[in-house]
PyMOL Python script that loads the backbone (N, CA, C, O; Angstrom):
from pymol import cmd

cmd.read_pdbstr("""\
ATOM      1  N   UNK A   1       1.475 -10.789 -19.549  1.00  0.00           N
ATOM      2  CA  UNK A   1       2.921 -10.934 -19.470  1.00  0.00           C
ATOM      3  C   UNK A   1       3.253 -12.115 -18.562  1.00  0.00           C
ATOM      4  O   UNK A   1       2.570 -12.396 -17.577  1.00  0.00           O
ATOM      5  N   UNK A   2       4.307 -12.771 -18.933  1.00  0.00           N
ATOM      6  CA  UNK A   2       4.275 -14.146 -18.158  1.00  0.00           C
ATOM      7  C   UNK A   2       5.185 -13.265 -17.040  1.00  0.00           C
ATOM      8  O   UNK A   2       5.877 -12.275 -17.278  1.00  0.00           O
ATOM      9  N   UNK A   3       4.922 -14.077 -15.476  1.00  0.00           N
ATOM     10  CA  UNK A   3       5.900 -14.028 -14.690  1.00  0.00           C
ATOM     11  C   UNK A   3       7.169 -13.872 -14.251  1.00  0.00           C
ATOM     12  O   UNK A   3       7.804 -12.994 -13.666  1.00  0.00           O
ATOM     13  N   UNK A   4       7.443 -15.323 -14.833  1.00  0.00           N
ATOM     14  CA  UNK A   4       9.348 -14.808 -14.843  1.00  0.00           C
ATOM     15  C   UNK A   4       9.318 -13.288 -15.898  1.00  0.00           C
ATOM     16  O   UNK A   4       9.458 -12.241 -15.266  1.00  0.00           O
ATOM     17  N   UNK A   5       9.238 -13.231 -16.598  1.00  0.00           N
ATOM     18  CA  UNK A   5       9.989 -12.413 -17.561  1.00  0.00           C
ATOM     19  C   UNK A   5       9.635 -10.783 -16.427  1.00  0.00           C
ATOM     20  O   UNK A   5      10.570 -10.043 -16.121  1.00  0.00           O
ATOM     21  N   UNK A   6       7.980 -10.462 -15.901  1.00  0.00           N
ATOM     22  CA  UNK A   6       7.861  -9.436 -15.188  1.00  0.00           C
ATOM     23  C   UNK A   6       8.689  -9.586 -13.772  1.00  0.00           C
ATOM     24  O   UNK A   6       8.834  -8.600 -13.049  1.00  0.00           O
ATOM     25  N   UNK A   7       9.184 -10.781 -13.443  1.00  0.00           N
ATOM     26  CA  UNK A   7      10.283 -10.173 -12.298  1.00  0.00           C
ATOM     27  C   UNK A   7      11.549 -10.318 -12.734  1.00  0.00           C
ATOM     28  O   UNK A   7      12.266 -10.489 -11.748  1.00  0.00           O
ATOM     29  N   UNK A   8      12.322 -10.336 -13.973  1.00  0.00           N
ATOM     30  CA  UNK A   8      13.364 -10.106 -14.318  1.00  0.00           C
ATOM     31  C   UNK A   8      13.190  -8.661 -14.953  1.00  0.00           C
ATOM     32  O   UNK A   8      14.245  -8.030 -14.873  1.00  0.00           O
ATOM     33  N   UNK A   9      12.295  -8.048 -15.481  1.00  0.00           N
ATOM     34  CA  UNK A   9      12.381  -6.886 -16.054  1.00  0.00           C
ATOM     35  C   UNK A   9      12.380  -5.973 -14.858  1.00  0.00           C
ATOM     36  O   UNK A   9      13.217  -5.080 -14.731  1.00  0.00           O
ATOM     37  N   UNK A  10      11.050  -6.306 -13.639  1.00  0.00           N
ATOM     38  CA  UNK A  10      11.646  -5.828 -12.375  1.00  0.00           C
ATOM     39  C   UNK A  10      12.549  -5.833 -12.117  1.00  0.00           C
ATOM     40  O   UNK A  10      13.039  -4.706 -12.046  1.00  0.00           O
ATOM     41  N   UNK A  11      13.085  -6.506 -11.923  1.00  0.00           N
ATOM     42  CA  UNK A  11      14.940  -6.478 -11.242  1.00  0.00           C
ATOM     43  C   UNK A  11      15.878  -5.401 -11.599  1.00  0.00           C
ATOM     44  O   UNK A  11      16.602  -4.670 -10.923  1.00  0.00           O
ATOM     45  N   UNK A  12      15.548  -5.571 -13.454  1.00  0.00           N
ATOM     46  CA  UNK A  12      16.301  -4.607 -13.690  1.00  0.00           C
ATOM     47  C   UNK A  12      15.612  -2.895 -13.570  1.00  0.00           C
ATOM     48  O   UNK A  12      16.430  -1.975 -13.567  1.00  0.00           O
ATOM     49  N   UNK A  13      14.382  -2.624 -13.494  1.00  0.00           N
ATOM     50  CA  UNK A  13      13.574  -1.738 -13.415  1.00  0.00           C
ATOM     51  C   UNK A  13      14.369  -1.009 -11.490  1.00  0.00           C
ATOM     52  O   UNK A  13      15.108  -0.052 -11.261  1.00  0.00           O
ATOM     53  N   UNK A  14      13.689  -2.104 -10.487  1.00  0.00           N
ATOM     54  CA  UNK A  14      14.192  -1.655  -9.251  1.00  0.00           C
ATOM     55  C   UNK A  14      15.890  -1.417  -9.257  1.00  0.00           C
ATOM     56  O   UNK A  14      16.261  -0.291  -8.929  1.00  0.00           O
ATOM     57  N   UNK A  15      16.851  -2.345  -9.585  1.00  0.00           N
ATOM     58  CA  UNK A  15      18.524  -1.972  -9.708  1.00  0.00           C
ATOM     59  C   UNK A  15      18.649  -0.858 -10.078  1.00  0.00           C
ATOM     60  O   UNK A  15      18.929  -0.005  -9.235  1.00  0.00           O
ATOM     61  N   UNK A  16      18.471  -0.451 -11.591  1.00  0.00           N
ATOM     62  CA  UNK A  16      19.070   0.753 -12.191  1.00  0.00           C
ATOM     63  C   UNK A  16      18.071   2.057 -11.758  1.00  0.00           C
ATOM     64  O   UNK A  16      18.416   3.195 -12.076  1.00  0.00           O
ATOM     65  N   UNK A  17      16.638   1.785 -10.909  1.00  0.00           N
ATOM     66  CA  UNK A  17      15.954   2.985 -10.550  1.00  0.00           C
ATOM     67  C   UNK A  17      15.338   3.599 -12.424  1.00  0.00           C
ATOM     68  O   UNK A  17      15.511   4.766 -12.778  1.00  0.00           O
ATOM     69  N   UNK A  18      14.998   3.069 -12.883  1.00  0.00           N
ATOM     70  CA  UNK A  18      14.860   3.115 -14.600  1.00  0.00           C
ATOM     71  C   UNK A  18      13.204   3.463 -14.340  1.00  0.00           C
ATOM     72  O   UNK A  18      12.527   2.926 -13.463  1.00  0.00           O
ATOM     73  N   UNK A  19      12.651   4.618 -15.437  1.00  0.00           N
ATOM     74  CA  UNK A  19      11.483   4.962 -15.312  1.00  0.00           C
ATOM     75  C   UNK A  19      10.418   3.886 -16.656  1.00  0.00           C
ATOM     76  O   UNK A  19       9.366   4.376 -17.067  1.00  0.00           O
ATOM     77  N   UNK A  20      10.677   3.105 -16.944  1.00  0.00           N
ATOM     78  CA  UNK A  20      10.360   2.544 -18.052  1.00  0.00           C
ATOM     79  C   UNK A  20      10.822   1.256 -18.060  1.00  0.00           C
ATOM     80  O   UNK A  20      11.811   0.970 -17.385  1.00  0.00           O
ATOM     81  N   UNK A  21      10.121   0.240 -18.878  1.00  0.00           N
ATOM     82  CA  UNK A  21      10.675  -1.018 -19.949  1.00  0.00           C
ATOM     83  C   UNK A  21      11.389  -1.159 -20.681  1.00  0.00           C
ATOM     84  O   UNK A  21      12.282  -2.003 -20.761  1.00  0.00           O
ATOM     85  N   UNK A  22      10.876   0.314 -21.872  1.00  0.00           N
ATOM     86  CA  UNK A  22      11.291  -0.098 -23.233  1.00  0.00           C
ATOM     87  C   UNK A  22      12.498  -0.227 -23.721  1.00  0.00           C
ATOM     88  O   UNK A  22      12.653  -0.973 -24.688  1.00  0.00           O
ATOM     89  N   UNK A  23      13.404   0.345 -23.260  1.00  0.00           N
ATOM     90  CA  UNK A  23      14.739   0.182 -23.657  1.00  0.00           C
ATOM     91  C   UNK A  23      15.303  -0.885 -22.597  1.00  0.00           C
ATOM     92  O   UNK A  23      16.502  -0.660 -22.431  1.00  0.00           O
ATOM     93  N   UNK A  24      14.930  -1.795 -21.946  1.00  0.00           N
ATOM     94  CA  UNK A  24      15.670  -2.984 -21.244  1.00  0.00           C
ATOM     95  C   UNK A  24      16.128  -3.720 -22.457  1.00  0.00           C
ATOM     96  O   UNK A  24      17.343  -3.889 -22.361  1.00  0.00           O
ATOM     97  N   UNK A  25      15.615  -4.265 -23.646  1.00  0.00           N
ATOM     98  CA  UNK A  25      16.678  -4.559 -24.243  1.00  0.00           C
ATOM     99  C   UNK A  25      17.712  -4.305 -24.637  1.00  0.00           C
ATOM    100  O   UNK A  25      18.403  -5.303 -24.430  1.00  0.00           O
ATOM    101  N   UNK A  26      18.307  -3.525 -25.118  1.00  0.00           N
ATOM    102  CA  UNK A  26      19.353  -3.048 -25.460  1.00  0.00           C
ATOM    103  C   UNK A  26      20.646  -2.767 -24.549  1.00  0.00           C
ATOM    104  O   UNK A  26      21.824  -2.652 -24.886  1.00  0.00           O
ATOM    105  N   UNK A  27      19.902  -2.680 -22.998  1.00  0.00           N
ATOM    106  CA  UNK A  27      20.782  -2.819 -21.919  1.00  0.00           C
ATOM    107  C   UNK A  27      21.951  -3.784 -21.976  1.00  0.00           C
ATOM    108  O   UNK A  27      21.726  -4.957 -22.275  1.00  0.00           O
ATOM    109  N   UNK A  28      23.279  -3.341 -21.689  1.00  0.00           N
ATOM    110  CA  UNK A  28      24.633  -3.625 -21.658  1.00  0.00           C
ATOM    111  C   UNK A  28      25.292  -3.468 -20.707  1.00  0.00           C
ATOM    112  O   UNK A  28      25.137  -2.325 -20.277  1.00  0.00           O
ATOM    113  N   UNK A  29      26.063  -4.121 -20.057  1.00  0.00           N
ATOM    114  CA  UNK A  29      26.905  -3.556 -18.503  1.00  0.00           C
ATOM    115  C   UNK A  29      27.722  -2.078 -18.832  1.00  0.00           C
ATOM    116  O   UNK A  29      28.266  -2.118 -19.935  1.00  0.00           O
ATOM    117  N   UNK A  30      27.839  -1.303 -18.391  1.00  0.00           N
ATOM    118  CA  UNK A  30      27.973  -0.025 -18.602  1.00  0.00           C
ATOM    119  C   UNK A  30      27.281   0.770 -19.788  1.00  0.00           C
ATOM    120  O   UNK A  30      27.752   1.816 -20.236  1.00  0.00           O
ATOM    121  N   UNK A  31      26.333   0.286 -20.168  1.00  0.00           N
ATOM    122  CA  UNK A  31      25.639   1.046 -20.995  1.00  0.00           C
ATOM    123  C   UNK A  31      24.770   2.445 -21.033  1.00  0.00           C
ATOM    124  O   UNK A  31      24.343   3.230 -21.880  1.00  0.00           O
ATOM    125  N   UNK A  32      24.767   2.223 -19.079  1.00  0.00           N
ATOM    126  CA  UNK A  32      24.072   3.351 -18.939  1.00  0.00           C
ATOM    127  C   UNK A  32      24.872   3.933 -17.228  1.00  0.00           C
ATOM    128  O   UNK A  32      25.849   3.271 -16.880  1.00  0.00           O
ATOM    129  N   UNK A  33      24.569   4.735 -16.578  1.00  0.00           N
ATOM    130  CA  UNK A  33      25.526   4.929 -15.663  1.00  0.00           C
ATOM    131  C   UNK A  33      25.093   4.513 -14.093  1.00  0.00           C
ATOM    132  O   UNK A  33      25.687   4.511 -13.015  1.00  0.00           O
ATOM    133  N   UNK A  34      24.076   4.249 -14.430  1.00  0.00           N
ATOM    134  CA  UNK A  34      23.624   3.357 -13.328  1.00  0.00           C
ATOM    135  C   UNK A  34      24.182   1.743 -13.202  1.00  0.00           C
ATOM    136  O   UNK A  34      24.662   1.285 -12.165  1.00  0.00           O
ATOM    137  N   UNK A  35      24.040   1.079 -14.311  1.00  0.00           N
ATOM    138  CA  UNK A  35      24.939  -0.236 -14.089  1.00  0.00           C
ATOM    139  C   UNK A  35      26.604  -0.100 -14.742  1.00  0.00           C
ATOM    140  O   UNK A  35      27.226  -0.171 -15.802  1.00  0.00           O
ATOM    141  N   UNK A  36      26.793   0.151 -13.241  1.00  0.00           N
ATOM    142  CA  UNK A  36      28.135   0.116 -12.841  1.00  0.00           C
ATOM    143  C   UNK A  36      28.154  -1.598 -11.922  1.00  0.00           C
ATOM    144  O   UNK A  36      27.393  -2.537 -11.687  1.00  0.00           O
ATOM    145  N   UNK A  37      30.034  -1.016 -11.576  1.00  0.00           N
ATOM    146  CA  UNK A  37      29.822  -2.426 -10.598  1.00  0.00           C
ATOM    147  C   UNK A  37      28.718  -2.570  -9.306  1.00  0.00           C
ATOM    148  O   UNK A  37      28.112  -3.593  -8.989  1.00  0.00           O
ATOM    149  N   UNK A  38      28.663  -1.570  -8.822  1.00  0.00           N
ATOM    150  CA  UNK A  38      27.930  -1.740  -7.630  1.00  0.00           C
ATOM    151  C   UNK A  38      26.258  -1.690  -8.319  1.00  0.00           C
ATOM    152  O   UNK A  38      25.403  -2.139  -7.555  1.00  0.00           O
ATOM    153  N   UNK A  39      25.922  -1.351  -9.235  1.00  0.00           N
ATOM    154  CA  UNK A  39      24.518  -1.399 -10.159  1.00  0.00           C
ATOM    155  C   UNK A  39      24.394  -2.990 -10.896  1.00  0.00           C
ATOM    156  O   UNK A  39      23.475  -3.767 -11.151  1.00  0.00           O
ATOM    157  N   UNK A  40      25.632  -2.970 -11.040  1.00  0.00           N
ATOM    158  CA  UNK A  40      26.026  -4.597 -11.269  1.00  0.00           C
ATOM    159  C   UNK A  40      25.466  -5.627 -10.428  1.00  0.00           C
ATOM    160  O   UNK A  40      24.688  -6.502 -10.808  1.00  0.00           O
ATOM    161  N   UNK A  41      25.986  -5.439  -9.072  1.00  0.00           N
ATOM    162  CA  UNK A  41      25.545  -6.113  -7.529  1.00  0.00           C
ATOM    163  C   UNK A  41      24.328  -6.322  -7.298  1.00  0.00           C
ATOM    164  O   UNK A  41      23.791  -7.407  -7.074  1.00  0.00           O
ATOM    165  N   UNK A  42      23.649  -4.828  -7.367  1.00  0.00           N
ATOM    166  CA  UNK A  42      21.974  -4.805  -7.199  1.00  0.00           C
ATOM    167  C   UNK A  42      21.437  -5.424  -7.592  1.00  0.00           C
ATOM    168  O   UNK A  42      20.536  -5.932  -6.925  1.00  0.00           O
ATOM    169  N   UNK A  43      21.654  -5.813  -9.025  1.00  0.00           N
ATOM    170  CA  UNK A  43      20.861  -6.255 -10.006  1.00  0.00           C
ATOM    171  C   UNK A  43      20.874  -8.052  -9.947  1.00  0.00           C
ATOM    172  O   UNK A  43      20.007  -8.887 -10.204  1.00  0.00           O
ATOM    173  N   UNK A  44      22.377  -8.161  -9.454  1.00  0.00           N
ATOM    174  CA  UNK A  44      22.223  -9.384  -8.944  1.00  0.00           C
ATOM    175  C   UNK A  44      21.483 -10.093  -7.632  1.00  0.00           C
ATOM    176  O   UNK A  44      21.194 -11.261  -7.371  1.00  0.00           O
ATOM    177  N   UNK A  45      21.335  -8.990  -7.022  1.00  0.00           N
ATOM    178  CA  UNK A  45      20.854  -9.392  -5.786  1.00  0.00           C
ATOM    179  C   UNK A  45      19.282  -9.664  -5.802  1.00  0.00           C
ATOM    180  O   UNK A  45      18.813 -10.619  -5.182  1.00  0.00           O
ATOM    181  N   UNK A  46      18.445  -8.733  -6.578  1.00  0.00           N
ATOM    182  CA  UNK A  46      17.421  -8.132  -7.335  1.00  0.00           C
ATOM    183  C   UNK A  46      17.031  -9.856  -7.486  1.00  0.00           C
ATOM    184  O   UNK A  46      16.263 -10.581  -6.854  1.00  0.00           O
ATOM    185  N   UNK A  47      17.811 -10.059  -8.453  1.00  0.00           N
ATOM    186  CA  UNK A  47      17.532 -11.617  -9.519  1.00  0.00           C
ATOM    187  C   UNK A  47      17.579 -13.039  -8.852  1.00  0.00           C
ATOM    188  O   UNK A  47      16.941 -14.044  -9.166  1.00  0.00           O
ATOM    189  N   UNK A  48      18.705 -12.823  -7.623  1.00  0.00           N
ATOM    190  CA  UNK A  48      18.810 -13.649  -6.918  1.00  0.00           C
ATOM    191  C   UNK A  48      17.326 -14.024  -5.621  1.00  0.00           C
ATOM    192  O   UNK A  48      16.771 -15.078  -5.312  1.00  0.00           O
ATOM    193  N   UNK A  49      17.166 -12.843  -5.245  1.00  0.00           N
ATOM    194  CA  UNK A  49      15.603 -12.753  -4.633  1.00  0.00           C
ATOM    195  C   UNK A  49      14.723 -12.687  -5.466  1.00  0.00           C
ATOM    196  O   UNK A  49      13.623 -12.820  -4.928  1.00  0.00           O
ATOM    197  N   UNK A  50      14.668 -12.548  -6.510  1.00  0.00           N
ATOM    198  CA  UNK A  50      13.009 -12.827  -7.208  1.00  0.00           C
ATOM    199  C   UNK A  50      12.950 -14.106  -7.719  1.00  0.00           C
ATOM    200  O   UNK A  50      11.860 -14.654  -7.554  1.00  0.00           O
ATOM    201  N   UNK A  51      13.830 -14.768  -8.314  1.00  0.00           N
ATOM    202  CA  UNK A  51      13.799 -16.210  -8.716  1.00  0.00           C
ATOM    203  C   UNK A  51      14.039 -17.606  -7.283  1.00  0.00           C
ATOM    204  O   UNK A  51      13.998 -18.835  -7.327  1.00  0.00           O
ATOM    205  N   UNK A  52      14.331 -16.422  -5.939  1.00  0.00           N
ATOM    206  CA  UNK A  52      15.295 -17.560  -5.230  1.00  0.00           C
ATOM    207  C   UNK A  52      15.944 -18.292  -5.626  1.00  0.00           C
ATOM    208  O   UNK A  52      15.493 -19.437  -5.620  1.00  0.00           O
ATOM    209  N   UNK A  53      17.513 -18.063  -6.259  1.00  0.00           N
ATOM    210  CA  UNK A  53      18.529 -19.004  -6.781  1.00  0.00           C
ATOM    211  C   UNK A  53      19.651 -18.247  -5.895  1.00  0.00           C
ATOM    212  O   UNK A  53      19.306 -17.502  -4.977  1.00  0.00           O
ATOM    213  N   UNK A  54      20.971 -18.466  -6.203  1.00  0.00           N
ATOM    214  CA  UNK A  54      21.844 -18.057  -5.950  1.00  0.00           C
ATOM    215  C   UNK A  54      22.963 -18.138  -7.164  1.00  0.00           C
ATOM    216  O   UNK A  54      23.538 -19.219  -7.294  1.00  0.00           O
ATOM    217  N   UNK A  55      23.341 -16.945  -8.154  1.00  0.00           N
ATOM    218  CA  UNK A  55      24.297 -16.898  -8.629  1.00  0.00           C
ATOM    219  C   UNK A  55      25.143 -17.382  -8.645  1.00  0.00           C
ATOM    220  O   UNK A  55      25.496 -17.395  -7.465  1.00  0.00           O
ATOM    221  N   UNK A  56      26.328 -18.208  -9.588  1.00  0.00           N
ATOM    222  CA  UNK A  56      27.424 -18.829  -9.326  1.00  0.00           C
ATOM    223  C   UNK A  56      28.268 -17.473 -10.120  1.00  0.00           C
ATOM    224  O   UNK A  56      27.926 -16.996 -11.202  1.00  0.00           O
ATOM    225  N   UNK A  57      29.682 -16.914  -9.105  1.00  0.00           N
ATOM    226  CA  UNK A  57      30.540 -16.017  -9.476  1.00  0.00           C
ATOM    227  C   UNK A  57      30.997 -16.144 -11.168  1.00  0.00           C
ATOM    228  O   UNK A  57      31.243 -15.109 -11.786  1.00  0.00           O
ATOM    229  N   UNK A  58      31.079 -17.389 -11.792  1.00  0.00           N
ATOM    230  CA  UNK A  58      31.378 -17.293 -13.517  1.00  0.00           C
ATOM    231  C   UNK A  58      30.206 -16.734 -13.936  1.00  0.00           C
ATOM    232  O   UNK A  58      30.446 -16.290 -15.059  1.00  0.00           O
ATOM    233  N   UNK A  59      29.117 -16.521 -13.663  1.00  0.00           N
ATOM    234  CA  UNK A  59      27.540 -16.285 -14.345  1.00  0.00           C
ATOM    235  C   UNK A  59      27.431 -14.883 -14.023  1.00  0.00           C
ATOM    236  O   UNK A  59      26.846 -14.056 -14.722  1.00  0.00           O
ATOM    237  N   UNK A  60      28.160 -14.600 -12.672  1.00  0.00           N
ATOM    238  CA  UNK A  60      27.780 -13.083 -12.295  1.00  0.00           C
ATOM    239  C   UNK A  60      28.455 -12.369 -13.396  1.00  0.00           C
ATOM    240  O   UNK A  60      27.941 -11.425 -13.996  1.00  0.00           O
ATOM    241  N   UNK A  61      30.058 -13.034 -13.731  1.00  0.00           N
ATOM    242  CA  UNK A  61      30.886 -12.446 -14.365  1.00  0.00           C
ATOM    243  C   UNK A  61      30.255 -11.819 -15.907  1.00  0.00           C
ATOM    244  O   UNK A  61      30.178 -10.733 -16.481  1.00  0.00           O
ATOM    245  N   UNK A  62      29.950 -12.961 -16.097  1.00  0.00           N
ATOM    246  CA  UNK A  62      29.638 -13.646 -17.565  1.00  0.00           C
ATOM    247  C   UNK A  62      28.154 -12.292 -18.052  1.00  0.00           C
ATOM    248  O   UNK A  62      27.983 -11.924 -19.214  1.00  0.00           O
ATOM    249  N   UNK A  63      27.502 -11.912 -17.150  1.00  0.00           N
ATOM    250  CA  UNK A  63      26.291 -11.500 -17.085  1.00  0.00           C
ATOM    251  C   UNK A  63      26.365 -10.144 -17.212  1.00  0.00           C
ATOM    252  O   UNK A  63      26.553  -9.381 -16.265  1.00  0.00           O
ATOM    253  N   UNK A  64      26.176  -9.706 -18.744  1.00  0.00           N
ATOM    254  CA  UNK A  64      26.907  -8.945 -19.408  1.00  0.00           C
ATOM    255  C   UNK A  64      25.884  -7.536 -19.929  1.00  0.00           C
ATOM    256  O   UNK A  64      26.105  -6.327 -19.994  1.00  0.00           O
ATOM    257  N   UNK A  65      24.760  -8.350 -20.226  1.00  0.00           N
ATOM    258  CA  UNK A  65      23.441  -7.850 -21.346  1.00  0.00           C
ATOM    259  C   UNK A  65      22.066  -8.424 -20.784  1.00  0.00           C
ATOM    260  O   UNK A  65      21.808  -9.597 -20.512  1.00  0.00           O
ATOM    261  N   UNK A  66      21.377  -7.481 -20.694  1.00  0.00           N
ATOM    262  CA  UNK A  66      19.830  -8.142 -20.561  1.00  0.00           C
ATOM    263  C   UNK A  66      19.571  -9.486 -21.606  1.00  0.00           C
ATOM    264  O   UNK A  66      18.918 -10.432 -21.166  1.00  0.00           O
ATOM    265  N   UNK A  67      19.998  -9.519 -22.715  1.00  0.00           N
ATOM    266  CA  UNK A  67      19.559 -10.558 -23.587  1.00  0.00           C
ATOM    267  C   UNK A  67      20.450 -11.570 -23.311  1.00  0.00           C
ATOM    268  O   UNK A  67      20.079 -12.659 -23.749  1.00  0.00           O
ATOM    269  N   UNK A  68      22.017 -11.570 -22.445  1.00  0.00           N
ATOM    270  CA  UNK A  68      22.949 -12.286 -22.162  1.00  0.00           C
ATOM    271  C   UNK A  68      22.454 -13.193 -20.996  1.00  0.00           C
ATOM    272  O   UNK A  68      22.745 -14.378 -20.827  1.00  0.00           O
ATOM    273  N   UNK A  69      21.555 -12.321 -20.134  1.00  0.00           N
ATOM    274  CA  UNK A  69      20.767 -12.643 -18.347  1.00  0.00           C
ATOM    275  C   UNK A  69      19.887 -13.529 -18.994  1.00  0.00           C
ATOM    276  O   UNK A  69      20.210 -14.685 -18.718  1.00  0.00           O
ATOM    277  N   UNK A  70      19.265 -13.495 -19.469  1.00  0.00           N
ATOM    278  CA  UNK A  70      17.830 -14.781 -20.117  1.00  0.00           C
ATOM    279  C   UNK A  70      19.141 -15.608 -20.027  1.00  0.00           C
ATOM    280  O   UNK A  70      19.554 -15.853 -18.894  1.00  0.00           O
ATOM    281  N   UNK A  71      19.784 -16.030 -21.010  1.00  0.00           N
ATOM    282  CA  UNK A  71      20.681 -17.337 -21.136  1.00  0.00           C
ATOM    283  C   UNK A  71      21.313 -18.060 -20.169  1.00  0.00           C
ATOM    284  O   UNK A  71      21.370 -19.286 -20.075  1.00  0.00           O
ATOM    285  N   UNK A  72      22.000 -16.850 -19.131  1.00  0.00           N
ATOM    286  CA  UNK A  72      22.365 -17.350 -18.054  1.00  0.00           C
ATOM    287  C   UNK A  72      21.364 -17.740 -16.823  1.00  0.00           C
ATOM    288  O   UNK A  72      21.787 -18.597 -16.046  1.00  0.00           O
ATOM    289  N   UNK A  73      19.939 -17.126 -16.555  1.00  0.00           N
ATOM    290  CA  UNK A  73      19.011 -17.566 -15.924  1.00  0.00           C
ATOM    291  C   UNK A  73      18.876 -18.925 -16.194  1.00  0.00           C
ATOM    292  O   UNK A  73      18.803 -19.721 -15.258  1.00  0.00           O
ATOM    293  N   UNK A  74      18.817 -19.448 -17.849  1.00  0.00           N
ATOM    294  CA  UNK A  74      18.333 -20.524 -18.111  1.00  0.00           C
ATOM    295  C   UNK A  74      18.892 -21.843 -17.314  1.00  0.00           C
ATOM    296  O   UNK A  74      18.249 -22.865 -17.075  1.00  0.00           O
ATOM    297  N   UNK A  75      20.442 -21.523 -16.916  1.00  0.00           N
ATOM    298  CA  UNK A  75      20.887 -22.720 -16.534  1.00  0.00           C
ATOM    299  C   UNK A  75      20.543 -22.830 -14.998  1.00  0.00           C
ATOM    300  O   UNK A  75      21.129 -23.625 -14.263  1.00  0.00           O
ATOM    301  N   UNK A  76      19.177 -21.655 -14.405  1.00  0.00           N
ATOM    302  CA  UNK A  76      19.062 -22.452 -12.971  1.00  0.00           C
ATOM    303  C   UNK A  76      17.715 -22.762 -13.299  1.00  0.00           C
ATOM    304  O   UNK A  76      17.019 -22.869 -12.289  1.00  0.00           O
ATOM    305  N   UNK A  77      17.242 -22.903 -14.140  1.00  0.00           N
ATOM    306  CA  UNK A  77      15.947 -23.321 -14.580  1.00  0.00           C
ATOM    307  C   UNK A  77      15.046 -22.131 -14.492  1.00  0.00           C
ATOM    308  O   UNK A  77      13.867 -22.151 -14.137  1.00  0.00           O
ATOM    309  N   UNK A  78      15.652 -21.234 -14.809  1.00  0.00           N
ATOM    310  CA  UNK A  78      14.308 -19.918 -14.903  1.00  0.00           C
ATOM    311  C   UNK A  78      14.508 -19.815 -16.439  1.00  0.00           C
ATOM    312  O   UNK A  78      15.583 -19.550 -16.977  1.00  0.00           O
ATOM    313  N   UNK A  79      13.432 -20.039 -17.022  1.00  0.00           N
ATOM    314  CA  UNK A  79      13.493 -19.633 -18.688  1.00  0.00           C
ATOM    315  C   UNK A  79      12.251 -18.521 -19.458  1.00  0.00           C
ATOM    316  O   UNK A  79      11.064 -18.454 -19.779  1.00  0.00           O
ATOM    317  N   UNK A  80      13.313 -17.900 -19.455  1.00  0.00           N
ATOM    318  CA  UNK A  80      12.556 -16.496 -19.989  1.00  0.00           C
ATOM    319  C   UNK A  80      12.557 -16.247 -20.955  1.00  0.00           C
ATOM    320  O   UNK A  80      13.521 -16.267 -21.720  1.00  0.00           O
ATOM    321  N   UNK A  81      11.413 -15.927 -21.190  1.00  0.00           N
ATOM    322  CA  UNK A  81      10.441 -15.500 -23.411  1.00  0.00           C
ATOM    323  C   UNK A  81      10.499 -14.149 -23.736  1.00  0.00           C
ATOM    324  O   UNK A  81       9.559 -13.361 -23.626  1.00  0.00           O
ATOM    325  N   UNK A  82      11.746 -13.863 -24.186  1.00  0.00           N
ATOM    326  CA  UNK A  82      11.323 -12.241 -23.990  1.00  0.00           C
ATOM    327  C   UNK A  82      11.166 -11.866 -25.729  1.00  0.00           C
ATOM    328  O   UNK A  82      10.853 -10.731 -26.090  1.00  0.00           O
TER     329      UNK A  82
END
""", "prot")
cmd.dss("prot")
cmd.show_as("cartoon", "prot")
cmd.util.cbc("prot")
cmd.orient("prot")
């Protein structure tokens, strides 16, 4: 498994406290009841320390879907193969 992609699936694995992978795709901002706003936060914070970047507030906004987060990673130069 390449890197980036195992500390973005971390991220979301440690945020939502999630016993598994397999359903990270399908993940959606309220899709499950753990990402809420403040599950929201974590997850940013999560992403922000494993890549060392810092979020810009339109991207946090914008950052919607696990498959939505690859796209928006892309523009700090983390590019993820999922």
């Amino acid at each position: 498994m390449d890197d980036l992609l195992r500390i973005y699936q971390d991220a979301f694995v440690e945020a939502f406290e999630l016993a598994d992978k397999s359903t990270l795709a399908d993940l959606k901002y309220q899709s499950i009841e753990e990402w809420d706003s403040i599950g929201h936060m974590a997850l940013m914070a999560e992403l922000e320390s494993g890549f060392n970047i810092t979020i810009k507030t339109e991207d946090l906004i914008q950052f919607e879907s696990y498959v939505q987060g690859v796209e928006i990673l892309s523009r700090y130069d983390v590019h993820i193969k999922i």
